[in-house]
Each structure stands twice: as structure tokens, then as C-alpha cells.
N, C-alpha and C positions, 0 to 999 in steps of 0.2 A: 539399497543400491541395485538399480537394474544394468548390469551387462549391455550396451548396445553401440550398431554402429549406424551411422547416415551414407547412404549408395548414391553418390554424387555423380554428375559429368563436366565436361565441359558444357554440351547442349545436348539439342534432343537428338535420338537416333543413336547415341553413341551405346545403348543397350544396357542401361540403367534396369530397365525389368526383369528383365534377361535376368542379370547378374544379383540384382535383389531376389526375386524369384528362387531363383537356384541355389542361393547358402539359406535363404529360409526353409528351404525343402530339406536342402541336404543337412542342417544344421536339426532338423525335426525327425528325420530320418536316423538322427544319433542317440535321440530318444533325451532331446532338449524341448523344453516346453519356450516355442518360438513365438512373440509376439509381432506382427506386421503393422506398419505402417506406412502411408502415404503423405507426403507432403503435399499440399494446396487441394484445389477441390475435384480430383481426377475420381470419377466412380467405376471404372473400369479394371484398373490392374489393382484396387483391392481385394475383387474377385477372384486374381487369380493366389493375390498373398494367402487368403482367407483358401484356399485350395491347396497349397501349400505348408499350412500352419495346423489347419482346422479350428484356427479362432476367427472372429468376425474383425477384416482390413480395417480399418481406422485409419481416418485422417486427420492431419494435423496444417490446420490453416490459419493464419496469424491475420489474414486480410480478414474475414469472418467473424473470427473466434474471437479475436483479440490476444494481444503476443500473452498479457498473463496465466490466456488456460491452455498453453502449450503444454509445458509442464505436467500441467494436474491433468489433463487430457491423455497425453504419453503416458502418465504413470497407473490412471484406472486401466488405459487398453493393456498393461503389462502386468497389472497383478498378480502375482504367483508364477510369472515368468523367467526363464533361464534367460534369455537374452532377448534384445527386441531388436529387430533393423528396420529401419525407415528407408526407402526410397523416396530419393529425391522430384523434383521435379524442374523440367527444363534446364538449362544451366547450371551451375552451382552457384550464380550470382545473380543470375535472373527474376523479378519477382514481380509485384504488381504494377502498373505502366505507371510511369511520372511521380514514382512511391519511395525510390531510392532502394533500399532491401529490403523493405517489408513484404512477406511472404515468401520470400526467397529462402531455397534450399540449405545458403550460406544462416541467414536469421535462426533459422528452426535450427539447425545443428549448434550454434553457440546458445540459445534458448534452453538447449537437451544438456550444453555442457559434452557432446558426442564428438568420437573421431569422425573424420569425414576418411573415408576410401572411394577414392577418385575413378570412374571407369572409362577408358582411355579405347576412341576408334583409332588403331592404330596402323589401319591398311592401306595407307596409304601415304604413311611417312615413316623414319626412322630415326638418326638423331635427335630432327626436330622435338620429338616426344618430350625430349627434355627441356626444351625452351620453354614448350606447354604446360607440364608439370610444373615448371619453376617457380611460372609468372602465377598460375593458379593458387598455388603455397605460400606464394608472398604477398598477394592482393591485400591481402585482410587479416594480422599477424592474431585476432582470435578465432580464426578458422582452423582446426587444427588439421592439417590431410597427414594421417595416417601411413598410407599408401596405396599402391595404384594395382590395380587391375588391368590390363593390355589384351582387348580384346580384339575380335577378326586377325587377329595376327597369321599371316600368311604359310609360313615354312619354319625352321629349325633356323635355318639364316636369319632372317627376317628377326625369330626373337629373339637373337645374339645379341643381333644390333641395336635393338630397341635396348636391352637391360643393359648393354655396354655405355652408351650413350646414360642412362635414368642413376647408371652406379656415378656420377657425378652430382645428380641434382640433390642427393641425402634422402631421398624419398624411397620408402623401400618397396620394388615389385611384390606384389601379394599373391599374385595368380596372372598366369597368360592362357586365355582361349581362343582356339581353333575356329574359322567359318563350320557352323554346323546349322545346314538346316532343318534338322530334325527339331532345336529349340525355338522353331519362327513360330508366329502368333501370327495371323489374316490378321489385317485392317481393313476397315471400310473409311468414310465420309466422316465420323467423328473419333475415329483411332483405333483402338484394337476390337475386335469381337466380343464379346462379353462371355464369360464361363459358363453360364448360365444357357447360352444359347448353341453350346458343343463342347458339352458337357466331357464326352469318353475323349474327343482330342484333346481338351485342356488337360486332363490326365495325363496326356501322355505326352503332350508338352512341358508341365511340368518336371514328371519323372525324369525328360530326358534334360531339362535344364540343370535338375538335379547331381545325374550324373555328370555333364561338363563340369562344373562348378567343382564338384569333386575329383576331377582330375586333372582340375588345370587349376585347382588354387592350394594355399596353404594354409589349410581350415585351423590348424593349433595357432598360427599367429594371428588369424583375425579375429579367433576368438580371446585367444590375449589381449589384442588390441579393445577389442568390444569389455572387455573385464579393466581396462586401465582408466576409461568414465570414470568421475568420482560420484559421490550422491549428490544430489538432485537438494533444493532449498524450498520445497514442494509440497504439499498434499494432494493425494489422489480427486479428483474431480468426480462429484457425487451427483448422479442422477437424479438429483432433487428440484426442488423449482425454488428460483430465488430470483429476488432482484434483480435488473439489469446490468450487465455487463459492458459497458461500453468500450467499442473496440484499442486497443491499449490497455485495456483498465487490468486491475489485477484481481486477486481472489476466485474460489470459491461458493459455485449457488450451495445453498443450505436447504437442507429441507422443509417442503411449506406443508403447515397443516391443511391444505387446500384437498391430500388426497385421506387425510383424516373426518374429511369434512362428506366425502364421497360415500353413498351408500355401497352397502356388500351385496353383491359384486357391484363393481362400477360401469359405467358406459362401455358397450362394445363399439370399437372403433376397428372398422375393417382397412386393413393397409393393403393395397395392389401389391401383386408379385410377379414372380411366371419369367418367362422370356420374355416380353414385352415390354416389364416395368422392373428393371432392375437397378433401376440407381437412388442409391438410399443413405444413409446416414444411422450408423447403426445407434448410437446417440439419440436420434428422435425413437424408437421406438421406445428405448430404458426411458425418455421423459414422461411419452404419456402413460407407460406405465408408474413411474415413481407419481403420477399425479393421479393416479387412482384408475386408469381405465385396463380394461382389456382388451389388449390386442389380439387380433387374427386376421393372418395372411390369406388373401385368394389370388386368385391365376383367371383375367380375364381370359384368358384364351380357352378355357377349362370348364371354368362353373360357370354354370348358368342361374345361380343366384347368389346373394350375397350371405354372408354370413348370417347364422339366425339370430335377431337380434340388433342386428346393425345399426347404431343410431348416428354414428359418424363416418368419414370415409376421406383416406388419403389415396390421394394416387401423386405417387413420383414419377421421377423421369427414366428414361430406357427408349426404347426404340417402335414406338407404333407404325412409323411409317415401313417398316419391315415386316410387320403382321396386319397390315390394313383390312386385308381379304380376312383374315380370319377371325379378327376385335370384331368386324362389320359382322361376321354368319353367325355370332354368340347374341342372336337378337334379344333373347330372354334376360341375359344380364343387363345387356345396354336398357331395356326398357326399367331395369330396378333401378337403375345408378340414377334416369331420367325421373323415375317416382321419387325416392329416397333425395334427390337432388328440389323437388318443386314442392317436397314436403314442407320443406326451411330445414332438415336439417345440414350440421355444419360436411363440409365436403374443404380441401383443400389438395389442390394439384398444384403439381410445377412440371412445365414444359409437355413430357410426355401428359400428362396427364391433362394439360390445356387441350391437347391434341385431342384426346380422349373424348370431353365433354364436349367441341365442337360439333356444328352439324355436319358438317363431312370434312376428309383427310382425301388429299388427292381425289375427290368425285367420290368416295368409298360412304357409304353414314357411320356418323359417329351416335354416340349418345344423345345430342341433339339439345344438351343441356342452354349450350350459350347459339346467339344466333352469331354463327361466324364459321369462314371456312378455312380449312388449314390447308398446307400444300409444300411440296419440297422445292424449294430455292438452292441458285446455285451459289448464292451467299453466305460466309459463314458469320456468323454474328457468335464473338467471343468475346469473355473477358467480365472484370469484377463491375460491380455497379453499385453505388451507393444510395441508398434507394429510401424514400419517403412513402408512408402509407398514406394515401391519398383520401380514400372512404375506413370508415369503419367497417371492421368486419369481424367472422369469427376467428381470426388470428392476431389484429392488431388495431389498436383504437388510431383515428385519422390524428395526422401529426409524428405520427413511431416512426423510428428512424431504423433501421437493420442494413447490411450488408451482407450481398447475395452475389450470384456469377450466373452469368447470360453461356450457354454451350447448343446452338445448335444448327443445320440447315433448312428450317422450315422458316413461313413466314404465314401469320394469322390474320384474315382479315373480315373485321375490321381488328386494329390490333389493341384497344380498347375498347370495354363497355361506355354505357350510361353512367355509370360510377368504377373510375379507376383503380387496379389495388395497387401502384405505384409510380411516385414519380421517380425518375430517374435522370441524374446530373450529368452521367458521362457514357459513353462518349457524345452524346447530345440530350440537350435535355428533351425529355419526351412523360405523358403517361404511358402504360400499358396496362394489360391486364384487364380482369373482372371479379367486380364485386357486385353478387347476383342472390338476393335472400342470403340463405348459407354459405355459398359456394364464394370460395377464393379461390380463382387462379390465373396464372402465372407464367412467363416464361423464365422465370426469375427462383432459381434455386438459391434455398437457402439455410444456413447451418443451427438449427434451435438451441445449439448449446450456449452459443453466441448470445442468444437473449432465450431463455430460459420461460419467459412466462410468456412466450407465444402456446409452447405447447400444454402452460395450466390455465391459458385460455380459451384454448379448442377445447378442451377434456371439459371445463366446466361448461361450455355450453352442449355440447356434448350432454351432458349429466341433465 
């Protein structure tokens, strides 16, 4: 039985990070071994969970994954864990468009069997709070909310009225905080800053999220509350490679003899890192190792060549359009990723890393791998896409179905090759992508645990 609770809102902005942030710190700070998680497919404020915790943020996506490796997902990121909190995402009822709840904050928390503790912007009303809370607690009678957190709360006044007004709804205040901007986090164009790229301030944004959190909440009843969870009807989800998952479906991948089959050592598969390329899935990494390869990280912005050995190469998503100038002056790497890429061997990007292989970002040169130019748009192009493999490639044979999410402001043109790597249903149908020798990529992130023998299919061609 893991201890945990789900960090819900109404909607966004009401400081859900904030406040998840801040009892994970402070609650790890007590010399609790805290487990973090994220709801849906955010790769940002894991970073800062994962700064907070010092275990690696996990997310928990039902659109993706499929609702049955909720569970066994939740329970490997928490192994040997004192308590795990989840922060929510968007609303605590919001979830994927025209899907009803699925993916939604409200699913994943009855999925977990978790109390929900509700975080409540409260600067700008007072009784009402209670109307709010009420109708939130009663939507959905296996929701279970806990209780509420009352934050920006303005004065002494101000939270009289709030808790006088909430001591009617049955929902008990857990903690009231202060405007403090010492816990703000920058945003930019796709949401907060990444950890990775301010590095000593997120320190000290967390510490001091920490502290609020600590004196403005009542840490012995949340963690009662997070201890009154019953057990889980679950098995830990195993980095192994197994059969297909299809979205709903339930179970457990098993392990394939696929990485028995690998010579010692196996394929080096180099993964992008660095400030540039920070958005990841810590999930893919445990795959292609459980499937025989070895991983190792580099930092385009850094090395100017790739790992020794390299016979494969991921690059995820993160922010190149924020280091264009300086991806472009690492010419010695761009020319490896460009050899290594026209060798045939396998290569796999998403988004950021589309950006990467193009031949230029904003007028800047890229790697030069695909013929096409990327550039920042004042468009945002969001949301889940259900998506069809168009060509064969080294991720998925033509026909394979996966489900993935579109997150960015650029626009690639042309936005498909000669041979497409998906088609895609909604919100229009379209192909995108490039399927080029080795190279798959993509603006189209995607979760490998969800379908499992994508990544004991990279690793074996790889091999």
C-alpha cells in the first residue's frame, strides 16, 4: 500500500504546481522517501517534482497509456516509497476533447483509488468558495476530495471568511497560502521554464515553495489523509517488452527474450539531453535498456561528438528554438548526427528533435538531415492525436496504431516527407512527419509504455 494524494483544481492557474511542488519538497524534507507524479503528458513540472523528490517525475496518461497501466505505472514510479502525490492537470474534470473523462485528473485519481485535495484560487471571492467546493465534491460521488487548500488568500480577514463560509460545505481547509512571489516559476510560449535551464533558481524556488507549504498547511492531516488510500488491485509495471497494449486495455508487458537474444554489451543508443532537449519520458529510457541496449546521454549544446560507439540516436522534445544560435555553432556534432543519420542507422525524434534534423530553424542550420525548414509560428498547435503509422519504419511497421500529443509553436515546412511517419485523425485529418532510411521523425510525442515494442523495435535494429 502506497500513501498518496492527487493535487487537483478547479482549472489551470489556480497553482496546482505550486502546491504539489511544495508538500513534495516539504514532505522529502521530513526525511520521507516522496514519489512524484504528473497527470497527462506535461514534461515540464516533472522537472521540477524530480527537484524536489530527487527521484525521476513520472507521468500518468490514460489517453497514451491506456487507463489499465495507470496503476502498475503509479506503483513501479513509487516502489519503496513513503508517500507519492500526483499533481493534477487542468481542471479536476477536464481531460481529452470529445472523450468525456478520460485522461482527466478526476479518472486518474478514482484509477489510483486516491484522495483528491482540491487547490482553491481564492483572491478573488469569499463565501462563494463554498458554492465551489460543494458543486466540485458532488460532481462525481467516486471522486473523493479530501480537502481544500485556499490559496492567494489575501489578509487574516479574507481567511476567516473563506473558512467560515467552507466550515458549511463538510470539506475540511488543509492549508491557506499567502501571495508570495518568491514561489513564481517564468513562463514562456509553451508554459513554465524547464529546471534544467535555471537550474540554482529552481532551487530556490522550490525551497521556498517548500517553506510556504509548511506554514500554511497542516502536513500531519494530509499525510493522514494520503495514508487512509486503501491498496491498489495492481502489479508494479515492468520495463520489459511485451505485447501490445491497446489504449483501455489492461495488464502488464512481460519481459521479452528479445534482450536475451542481444549480444554483451548491446547497441549504444545515444539519447539528446542538455538545456535544449529536455522533454522525456523516463519509461523510454528503462525500455530500451530492459531490451538490451545501452544508454548514454549527451548535450548538443556541449559535445561535439556523439558517444563512442553510437549506433542509434534519440532526440526528444525541449526547446531548440531557444538555443538555435548555439545547436547551429556545435558544427562538428551536427555533421555526426548528419553522417550517423545517411549511414541508415536508426535515429528517432519528436518535435524538438524534428527541429534538430531540419535544414534550418528560423534561417539558423540545422543538421540538414531532412530537406525542410522549421520556424516559429504564432500558432499553437495542442492536444492528443490518434495516429496511424503511415511507412514502415524503425519504430513501427506501416498500419500500427499509437497514441501520441501535438505541444508546440513552430511550423515545418514541408510538414511531411516522401514517405509519411503518420497519419493523423484529429483535429483534421492530415499526414506528417518523416520516414527517411533510419530516421523517424515527428511532431508527435509519444508514450513507449503504451505500446512497449516500439522501443524492442528501435533496439533491435539498433543491434
Amino acid at each position: 500500500m502506497v500513501a498518496r494524494l492527487v493535487i487537483a483544481a478547479p482549472s489551470s492557474g489556480a497553482g496546482k504546481t505550486t502546491v504539489a511542488t511544495g508538500l513534495m519538497a516539504a514532505f522529502a524534507g521530513r526525511g520521507l522517501a516522496v514519489s512524484p507524479h504528473k497527470v497527462g503528458p506535461d514534461y515540464i513540472d516533472p522537472g521540477y517534482h524530480a527537484l524536489a523528490t530527487g527521484r525521476p517525475g513520472r507521468n500518468l496518461d490514460a489517453y497514451m497509456c491506456g487507463t489499465g497501466l495507470i496503476a502498475p505505472l503509479f506503483l513501479h514510479g513509487a516502489r519503496g516509497c513513503d508517500l507519492a502525490v500526483v499533481e493534477g492537470v487542468m481542471g479536476l474534470y477536464d481531460g481529452a476533447a470529445d472523450q468525456g473523462e478520460l485522461a482527466s485528473t478526476a479518472q486518474v485519481a478514482k484509477l489510483l483509488k486516491a484522495p483528491v485535495v482540491l487547490v482553491v484560487d481564492a483572491s478573488s471571492q469569499s463565501r462563494s468558495v463554498a458554492a465551489l467546493v460543494h458543486g466540485f465534491a458532488s460532481w462525481d460521488p467516486e471522486v473523493r476530495i479530501g480537502g481544500v487548500i485556499l490559496n492567494k488568500v489575501a489578509t487574516d480577514r479574507h481567511e476567516h471568511l473563506l473558512r467560515e463560509a467552507l466550515g458549511e460545505s463538510g470539506v475540511p481547509v488543509l492549508g491557506v497560502l499567502r501571495r508570495a512571489p518568491a514561489v513564481a516559476t517564468p513562463s514562456r510560449h509553451l508554459g513554465l521554464v524547464p529546471v534544467a535551464e535555471r537550474q540554482a533558481q529552481a532551487v530556490e524556488a522550490v525551497a521556498a515553495q517548500a517553506e510556504q507549504v509548511l506554514a500554511g498547511c497542516d502536513m500531519e492531516a494530509l499525510l493522514a489523509l494520503a495514508r487512509s488510500a486503501p491498496s491498489l488491485d495492481a502489479e508494479p509495471w515492468e520495463p520489459g517488452v511485451g505485447e501490445r497494449l491497446h489504449a483501455g486495455g489492461s495488464g502488464v508487458p512481460t519481459r521479452s527474450a528479445l534482450a536475451e537474444r542481444m549480444p554483451t554489451p548491446g547497441p549504444v543508443i545515444a539519447v539528446a539531453g542538455g538545456a535544449a532537449f529536455t522533454f522525456s519520458y523516463a519509461e523510454h529510457t528503462e525500455l530500451l535498456r530492459a531490451a538490451g541496449a545501452e544508454v548514454v546521454t549527451f548535450d548538443p549544446l556541449r559535445d561535439e561528438a556523439l558517444p563512442e560507439g553510437t549506433s542509434g540516436l534519440v532526440i526528444g522534445g525541449g526547446f531548440p528554438e531557444m538555443y538555435g544560435e548555439q545547436l547551429s555553432a556545435n558544427e562538428p556534432l551536427r555533421m555526426a548526427v548528419a553522417k550517423l543519420a545517411a549511414s541508415g542507422a536508426p535515429v528517432a525524434a519528436e518535435c524538438a528533435g524534428l527541429l534538430y534534423l531540419a535544414r534550418s530553424l528560423d534561417g539558423t542550420p540545422m543538421c540538414g538531415v531532412l530537406d525542410a525548414d522549421a520556424r516559429m509560428s504564432e500558432r499553437l498547435t495542442l492536444g492528443y492525436r490518434d495516429a496511424v503509422a503511415v511507412s514502415d519504419s524503425v519504430l513501427a511497421p506501416a498500419g500500427a496504431r499509437m497514441r501520441g500529443h501535438e505541444f508546440h509553436r513552430t511550423v515545418i515546412e514541408p510538414g511531411a516527407g516522401p514517405l509519411a511517419a503518420w497519419g493523423l485523425r484529429q483535429p483534421e485529418r492530415r499526414v506528417e512527419g518523416f520516414v527517411q532510411g533510419g530516421v523517424h521523425a515527428s511532431y508527435v510525442h509519444t508514450h513507449w509504455a503504451g505500446s512497449p515494442e516500439v522501443a524492442a523495435r528501435f533496439v533491435e535494429h539498433c543491434a
